[in-house]
N, C-alpha and C positions, 0 to 999 in steps of 0.2 A: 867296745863297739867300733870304736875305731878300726882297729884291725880286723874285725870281720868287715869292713867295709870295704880295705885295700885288698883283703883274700877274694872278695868277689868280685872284685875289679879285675884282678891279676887270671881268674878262670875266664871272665869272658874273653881276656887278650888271647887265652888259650884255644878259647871254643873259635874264635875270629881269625885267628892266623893261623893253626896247625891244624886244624880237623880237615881243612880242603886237602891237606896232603895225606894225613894217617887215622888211624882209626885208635883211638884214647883209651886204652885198656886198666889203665892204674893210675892214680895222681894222689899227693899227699902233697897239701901246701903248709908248713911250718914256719914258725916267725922268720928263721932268719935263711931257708935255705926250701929247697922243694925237687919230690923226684918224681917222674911223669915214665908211665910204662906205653910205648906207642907201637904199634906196628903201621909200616906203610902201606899205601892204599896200592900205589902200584911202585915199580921199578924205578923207584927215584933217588937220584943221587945224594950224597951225604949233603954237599954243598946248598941244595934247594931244601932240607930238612933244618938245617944249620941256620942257615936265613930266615926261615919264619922263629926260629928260638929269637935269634938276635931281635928281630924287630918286636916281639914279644915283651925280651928284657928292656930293650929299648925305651919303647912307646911307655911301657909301665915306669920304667925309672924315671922318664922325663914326666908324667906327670904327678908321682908322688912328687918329686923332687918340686916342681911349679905349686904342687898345694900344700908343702911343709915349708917354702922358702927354701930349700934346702939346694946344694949339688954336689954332685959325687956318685961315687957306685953305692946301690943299695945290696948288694950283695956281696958276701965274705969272699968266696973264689970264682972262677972261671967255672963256665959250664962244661960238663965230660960229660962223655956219650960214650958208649958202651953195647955192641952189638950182642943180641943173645940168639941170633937167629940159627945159631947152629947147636945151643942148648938149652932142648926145650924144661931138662929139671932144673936150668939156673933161672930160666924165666921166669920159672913158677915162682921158684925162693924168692926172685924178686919181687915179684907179684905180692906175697905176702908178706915181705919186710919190709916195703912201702906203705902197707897198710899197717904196719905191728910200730913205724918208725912215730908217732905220738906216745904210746905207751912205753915205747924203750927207753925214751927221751924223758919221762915222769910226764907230760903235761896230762894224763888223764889215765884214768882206771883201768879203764872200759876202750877196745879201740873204736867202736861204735859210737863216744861219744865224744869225736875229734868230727868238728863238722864239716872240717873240709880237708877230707878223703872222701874217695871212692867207695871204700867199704861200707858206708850209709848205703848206697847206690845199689849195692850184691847183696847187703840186709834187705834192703824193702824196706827203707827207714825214710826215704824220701821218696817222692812220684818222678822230678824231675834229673836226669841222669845227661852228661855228656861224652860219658862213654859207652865203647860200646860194649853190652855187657854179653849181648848175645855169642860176639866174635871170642872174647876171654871165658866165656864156658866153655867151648867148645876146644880153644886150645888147651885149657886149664882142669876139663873134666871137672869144673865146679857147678856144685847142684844148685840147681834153682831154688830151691826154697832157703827163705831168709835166716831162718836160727839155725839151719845146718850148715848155710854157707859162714856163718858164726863160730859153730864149734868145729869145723874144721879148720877156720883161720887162728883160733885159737890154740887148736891140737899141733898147728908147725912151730916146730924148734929149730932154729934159726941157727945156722952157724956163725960162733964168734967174728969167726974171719971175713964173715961177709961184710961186716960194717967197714974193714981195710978196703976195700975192694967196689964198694959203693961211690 
């Protein structure tokens, strides 16, 4: 329970400090690490995009850290970022290997039933959503309905070498 506690602490930092700049297309938060699919809202530089992560990891580490007693980084590496704006089939792959990235990892079966991902979100498996799902259909050509946005999340095979490259 715990840790569903701090994963939904760690989304609202998400929803609070980067939505004013991008619009949330993919997110998968796992215990020790988390990958976030964003496009910009408008023309803004890496450095203003970069800043809202920082204060994100920030504000979050400083208060698990305050409510475990704890100090140090909560996190194994450095954040990387990674522009896909010029391909739009790596996007996709990304798209779905953020959402495929609980079942690769063993924590669950099913990637529908890793609660915190997006892919609940593109199911119809929740009401409440903070991305945006309208803008990644559209770039993504994924269908509105929830058990075919399912079995096509299912039907991508993923390349090896994308986890290098993640």
């Amino acid at each position: 329970m715990f840790f569903l506690c701090k994963l939904s602490f760690f989304l609202k930092k998400i929803e609070t400090h980067l939505q004013k700049h991008c619009d949330l297309l993919a997110y998968c938060l796992m215990p020790n690490h988390f990958h976030l699919l964003i496009a910009t809202k408008v023309n803004l530089s890496d450095d203003l995009i970069n800043k809202a992560i920082q204060t994100i990891l920030s504000s979050y580490s400083q208060a698990i850290n305050k409510q475990e007693n704890r100090t140090g980084s909560l996190f194994q590496q450095h954040t990387k970022t990674k522009s896909l704006e010029s391909n739009a089939i790596y996007a996709e792959t990304c798209f779905h290997y953020i959402h495929q990235n609980p079942l690769r990892a063993g924590l669950v079966r099913d990637i529908e039933n890793w609660e915190f991902s997006s892919v609940k979100d593109y199911a119809f498996l929740r009401s409440y959503t903070i991305c945006n799902l309208a803008k990644a259909r559209l770039l993504f050509d994924l269908p509105d309905d929830g058990s075919a946005f399912l079995k096509l999340s299912y039907g991508i095979i993923l390349k090896e070498n994308l986890d290098k490259i993640m």
